[in-house]
N, C-alpha and C positions, 0 to 999 in steps of 0.2 A: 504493500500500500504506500510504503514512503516514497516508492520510483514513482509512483504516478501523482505523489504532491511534489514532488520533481518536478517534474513533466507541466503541471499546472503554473505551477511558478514563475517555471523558464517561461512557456507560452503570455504568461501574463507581463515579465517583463521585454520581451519582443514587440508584446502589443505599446507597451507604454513608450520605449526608443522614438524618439523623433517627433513625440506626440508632446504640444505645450497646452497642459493644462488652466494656462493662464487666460480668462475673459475681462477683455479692455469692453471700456461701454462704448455705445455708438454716438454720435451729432445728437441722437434723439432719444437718449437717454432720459428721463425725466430728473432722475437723481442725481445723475452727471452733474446737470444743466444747472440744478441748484445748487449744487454744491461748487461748482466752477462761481457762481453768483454771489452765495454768500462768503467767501473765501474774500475775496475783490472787494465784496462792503464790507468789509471787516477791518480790513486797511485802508480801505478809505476813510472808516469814522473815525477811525483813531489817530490817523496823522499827530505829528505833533514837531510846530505848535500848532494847531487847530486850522483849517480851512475856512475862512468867510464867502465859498462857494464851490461845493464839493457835489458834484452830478452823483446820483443814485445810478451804480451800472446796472444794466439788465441784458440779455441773451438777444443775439444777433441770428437770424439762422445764413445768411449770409457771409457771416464773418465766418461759421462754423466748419461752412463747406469749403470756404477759402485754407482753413486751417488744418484741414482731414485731408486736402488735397498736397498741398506740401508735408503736412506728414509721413505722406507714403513712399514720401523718396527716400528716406529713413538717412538724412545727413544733418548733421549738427551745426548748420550754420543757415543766416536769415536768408527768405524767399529772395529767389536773383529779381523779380516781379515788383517789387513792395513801391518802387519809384513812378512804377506806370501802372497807376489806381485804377485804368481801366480793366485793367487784366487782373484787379487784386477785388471788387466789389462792384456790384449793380448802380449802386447810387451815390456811395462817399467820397470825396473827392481826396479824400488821405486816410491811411490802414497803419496802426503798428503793430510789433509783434514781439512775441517771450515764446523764449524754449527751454525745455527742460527736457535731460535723457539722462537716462540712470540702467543698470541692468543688477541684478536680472530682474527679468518684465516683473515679476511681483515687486517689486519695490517704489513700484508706482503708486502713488496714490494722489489726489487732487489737492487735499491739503498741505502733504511737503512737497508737493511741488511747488507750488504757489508761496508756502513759507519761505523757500528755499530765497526767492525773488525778493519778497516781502526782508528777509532780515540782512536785503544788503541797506537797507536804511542805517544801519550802523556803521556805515562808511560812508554816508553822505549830510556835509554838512547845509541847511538850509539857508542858513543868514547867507553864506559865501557862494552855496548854491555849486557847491564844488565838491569831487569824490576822488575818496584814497586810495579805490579798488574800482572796479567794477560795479554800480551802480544805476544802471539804465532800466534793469528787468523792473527793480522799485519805484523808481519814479515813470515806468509808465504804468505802472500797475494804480498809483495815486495822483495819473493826472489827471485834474479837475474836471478838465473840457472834454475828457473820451469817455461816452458814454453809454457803449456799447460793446458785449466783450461776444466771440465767438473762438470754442476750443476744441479741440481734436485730440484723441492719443491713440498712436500704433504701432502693434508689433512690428519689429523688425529682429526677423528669423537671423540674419547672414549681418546681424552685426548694424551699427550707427557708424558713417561715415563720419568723419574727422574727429570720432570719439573713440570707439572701442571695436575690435571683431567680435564681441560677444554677441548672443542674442540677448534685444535690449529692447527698453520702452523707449517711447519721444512721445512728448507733450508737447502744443502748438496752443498758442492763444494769441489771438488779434485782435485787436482794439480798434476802435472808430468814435470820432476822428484821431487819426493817431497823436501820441504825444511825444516827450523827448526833441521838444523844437530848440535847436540852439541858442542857446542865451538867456533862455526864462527857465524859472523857476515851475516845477508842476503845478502848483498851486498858490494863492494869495492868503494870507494869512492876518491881512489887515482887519482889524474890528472885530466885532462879536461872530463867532459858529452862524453860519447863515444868515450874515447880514445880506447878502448878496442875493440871496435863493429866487425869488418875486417869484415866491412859492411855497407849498408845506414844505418844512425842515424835519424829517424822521431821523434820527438815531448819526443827526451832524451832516447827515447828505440831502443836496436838497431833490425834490420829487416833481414832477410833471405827468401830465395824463397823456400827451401827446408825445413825447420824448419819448417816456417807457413803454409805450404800447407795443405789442409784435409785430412785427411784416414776416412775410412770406415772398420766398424768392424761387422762384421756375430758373434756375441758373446754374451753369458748372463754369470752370473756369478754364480756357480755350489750355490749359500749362498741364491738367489734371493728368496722372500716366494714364489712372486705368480707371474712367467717371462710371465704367458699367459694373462695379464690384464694391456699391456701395454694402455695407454690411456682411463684407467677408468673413471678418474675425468668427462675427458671431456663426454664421454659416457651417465655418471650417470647426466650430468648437463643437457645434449640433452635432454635427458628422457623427466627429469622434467619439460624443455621448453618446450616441445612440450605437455605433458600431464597435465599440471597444467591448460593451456587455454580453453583444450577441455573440461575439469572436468568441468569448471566454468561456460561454454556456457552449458553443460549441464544440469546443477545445474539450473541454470538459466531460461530455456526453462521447464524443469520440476513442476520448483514454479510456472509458468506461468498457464501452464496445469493445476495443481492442483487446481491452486486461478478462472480459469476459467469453471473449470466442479463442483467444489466443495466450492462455495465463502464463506461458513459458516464453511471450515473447518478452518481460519486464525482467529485470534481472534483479532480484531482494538481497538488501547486504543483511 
């Protein structure tokens, strides 16, 4: 009986080789989406010193697709695209962008990604408006005027480009209107938290009925590799749910069979 939980075993880890059990969410995630959302106003409210007119972000789905589409090239560096806004969004006339990659693919998650951005704040000064490191993922992540975020994460099996040959995650988020404009500061911080707003002030950001509302965009973007393979990950993960179980009962019923018509074909230590 041990040869054939042998036999089980091996077959089970043959089925597992090359199989990544890791599921990244999609653009249409709902929890993604929120969680890509509240990360964002999180740092926004809490700037400091304080913002006197801090935009409420909320989900782009147009920035989304821009940002699921250069992710899939799976390289570590900004979209070649970002300068000619026609090719980067349907309507905004300027996009920014953060990335994050890290492996292995579970080491992803939406909040140290985003923290990751968020605590380069500790190298930038605001009165001088000047940074000791690296600095730009933070302030565009807190700037005032972009008020729209859409984000993306995807596998990449054979490795991130100018990061690692591992298989690894990449995080994409894009912003609109983008920020990090030379020579200003992301935010003003003169007067009271939402003097500025000429609106309800929630939780230090200010809010608008027409700014935060959704659109919906019919669009891909002419750069995209492969626009007909929306929802691969998830696709390619079903597969292997559903066919890694049936392999095994298979496998399984078969040693059965075998050790049953054939009992001298196993060899017992």
């Amino acid at each position: 009986m041990r040869s054939m939980v042998k036999i089980l075993l091996w077959a089970w880890m043959f089925l597992d080789w090359g199989v990544c059990s890791v599921l990244l969410p999609e653009i249409t995630d709902g929890k993604f989406i929120e969680e890509c959302i509240r990360e964002h106003n999180r740092a926004r409210s809490s700037v400091t010193p304080p913002a006197n007119k801090m935009f409420y972000m909320t989900w782009d789905e147009g920035l989304a697709i821009t940002a699921r589409a250069w992710a899939k090239y799976c390289v570590f560096e900004h979209n070649i695209h970002l300068k000619d806004t026609r090719r980067m969004h349907p309507t905004f006339s300027s996009v920014g962008e953060n990335i994050w990659v890290g492996y292995p693919p579970s080491s992803f998650s939406v909040k140290i990604a985003i923290e990751n951005w968020v605590n380069e704040k500790q190298v930038y000064n605001y009165d001088k408006n000047t940074c000791s490191k690296v600095c730009g993922h933070y302030t565009q992540v807190v700037w005032a005027s972009s008020y729209k975020v859409g984000c993306a994460t995807q596998l990449c099996p054979n490795g991130i480009r100018e990061f690692s040959p591992n298989e690894g995650a990449i995080f994409v988020c894009n912003y609109a209107p983008a920020g990090n404009i030379d020579g200003r500061k992301p935010y003003d911080s003169e007067g009271a938290v939402c003097a500025q707003c000429n609106g309800p002030c929630v939780d230090s950001l200010c809010r608008n009925t027409e700014r935060d509302s959704h659109k919906s965009y019919n669009w891909t973007p002419d750069w995209d590799p492969s626009p007909s393979t929306t929802g691969s990950s998830y696709v390619s993960v079903l597969i292997v749910a559903i066919i890694r179980p049936i392999a095994l009962i298979f496998t399984f019923i078969t040693a059965y069979v075998v050790q049953y018509h054939y009992p001298n074909v196993f060899c017992y230590e």
